[in-house]
Structures are given as structure tokens and as C-alpha cells.
N, C-alpha and C positions, 0 to 999 in steps of 0.2 A: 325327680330332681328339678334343675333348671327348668325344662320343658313344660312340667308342671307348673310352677309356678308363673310362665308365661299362658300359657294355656287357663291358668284359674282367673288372673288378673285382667281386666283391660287397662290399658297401658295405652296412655293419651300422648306420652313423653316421648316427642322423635329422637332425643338422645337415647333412651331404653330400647325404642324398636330399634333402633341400628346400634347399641350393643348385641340385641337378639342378633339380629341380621348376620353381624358379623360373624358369631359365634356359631351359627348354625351353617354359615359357607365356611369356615375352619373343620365344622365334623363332616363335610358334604352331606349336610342336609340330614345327619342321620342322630339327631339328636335323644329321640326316644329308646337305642341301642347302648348307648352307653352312660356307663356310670356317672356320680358326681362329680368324682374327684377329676376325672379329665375332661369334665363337660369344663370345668373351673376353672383349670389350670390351661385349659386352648382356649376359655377366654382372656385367661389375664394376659400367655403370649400373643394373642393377636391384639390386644389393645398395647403393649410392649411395642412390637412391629408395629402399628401403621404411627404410631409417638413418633419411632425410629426414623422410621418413610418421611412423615412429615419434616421432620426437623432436615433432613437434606443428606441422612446419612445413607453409607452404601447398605446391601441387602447384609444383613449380617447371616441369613443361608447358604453365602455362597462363598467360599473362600478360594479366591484367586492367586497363581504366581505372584504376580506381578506385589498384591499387598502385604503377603507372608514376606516378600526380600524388603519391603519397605521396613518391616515389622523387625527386621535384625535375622528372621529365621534363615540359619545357614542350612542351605538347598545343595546336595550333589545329584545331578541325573546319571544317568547311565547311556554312554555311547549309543546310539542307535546306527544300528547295522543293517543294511540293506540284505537280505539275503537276496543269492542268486540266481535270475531265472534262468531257466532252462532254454535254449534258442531252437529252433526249429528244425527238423533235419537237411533242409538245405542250406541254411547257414553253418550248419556243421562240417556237409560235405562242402564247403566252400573255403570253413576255415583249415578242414584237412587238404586242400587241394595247394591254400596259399604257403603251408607249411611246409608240406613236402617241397614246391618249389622255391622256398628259402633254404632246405637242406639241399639240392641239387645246386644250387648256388644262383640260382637264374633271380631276375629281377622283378620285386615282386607284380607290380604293374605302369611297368613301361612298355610301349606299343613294341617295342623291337622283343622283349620277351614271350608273346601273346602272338606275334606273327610268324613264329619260324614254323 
């Protein structure tokens, strides 16, 4: 494929070496595993992208909140609910102790409740 034709040529032209360049960190390096048709077409997206990069625009890999509500795109989330942890068992026996003495009627912590 490609590789070959790099590999037959010497190639004097620093725009060709860093088209190779480029294309070859697009496959990570593994240019002699894979076919034509995607050695071709991950060249012509990474010459696409870094055009993109250059000209000043966002990554177009990445799509963010913030651009999709820009975009018109009507977003609903879903409530995020905390589930509840569990307390430890002396914060239990503490909360059963203040309970009970809310049902005895006593007060929950006032110094005259705690000292008779």
C-alpha cells in the first residue's frame, strides 16, 4: 500500500515526509498491518483535522454540553439523587437514644435534660 510506496521512493519533499509522518502517528506506527483503504482515509482525516486545528476551530472529537445547547440541541438530564449512606452504629444508638427521649417528652439537649 502506502508504506510501500514510501518505503520504494526517496522522498526529498518535507511536505511528503510529514504527510508520511503524520499518517503513520494516525495508525500508531503500524502502517504495514493495515490495508489501503484506511491507511487513505486516516490520511485524509488527519490532514481534515490538523486544517481544522489550524484555522482555530474547536476539536471536532469532542462534543461538549455546553456546544450542543449552543447548537439549539434540547437536553433533559435526569435528577441526580444522592443515595443514602448508611451511619455507623453509634450514630444509630445516638439517634435512637435522642428519639426515644423526644417521645418521653424530655428535651432534646438542654443541660437541665442531661442532668437529672
Amino acid at each position: 500500500g502506502l508504506g510501500l510506496v514510501g518505503w520504494s521512493f526517496q522522498f526529498a519533499d518535507m511536505c511528503s515526509e510529514r504527510l508520511l509522518a503524520q499518517i503513520r502517528r494516525a495508525l500508531n506506527g503500524k502502517m504495514k498491518h493495515n490495508e489501503v483503504e484506511r491507511i487513505c482515509s486516516t490520511g485524509l482525516l488527519t490532514q481534515v483535522l490538523s486544517e481544522h486545528a489550524r484555522l482555530g476551530r474547536p476539536d471536532p472529537r469532542i462534543t461538549t454540553r455546553a456546544s450542543l445547547l449552543e447548537q439549539g440541541v434540547p437536553l433533559r438530564a435526569a435528577p441526580k439523587i444522592k443515595p443514602k449512606r448508611q451511619c455507623g452504629t453509634f450514630i444509630q444508638f445516638k439517634q435512637g437514644c435522642d428519639k426515644a427521649r423526644k417521645e418521653a417528652g424530655d428535651e432534646t439537649y438542654s443541660r437541665a435534660g442531661y442532668m437529672r
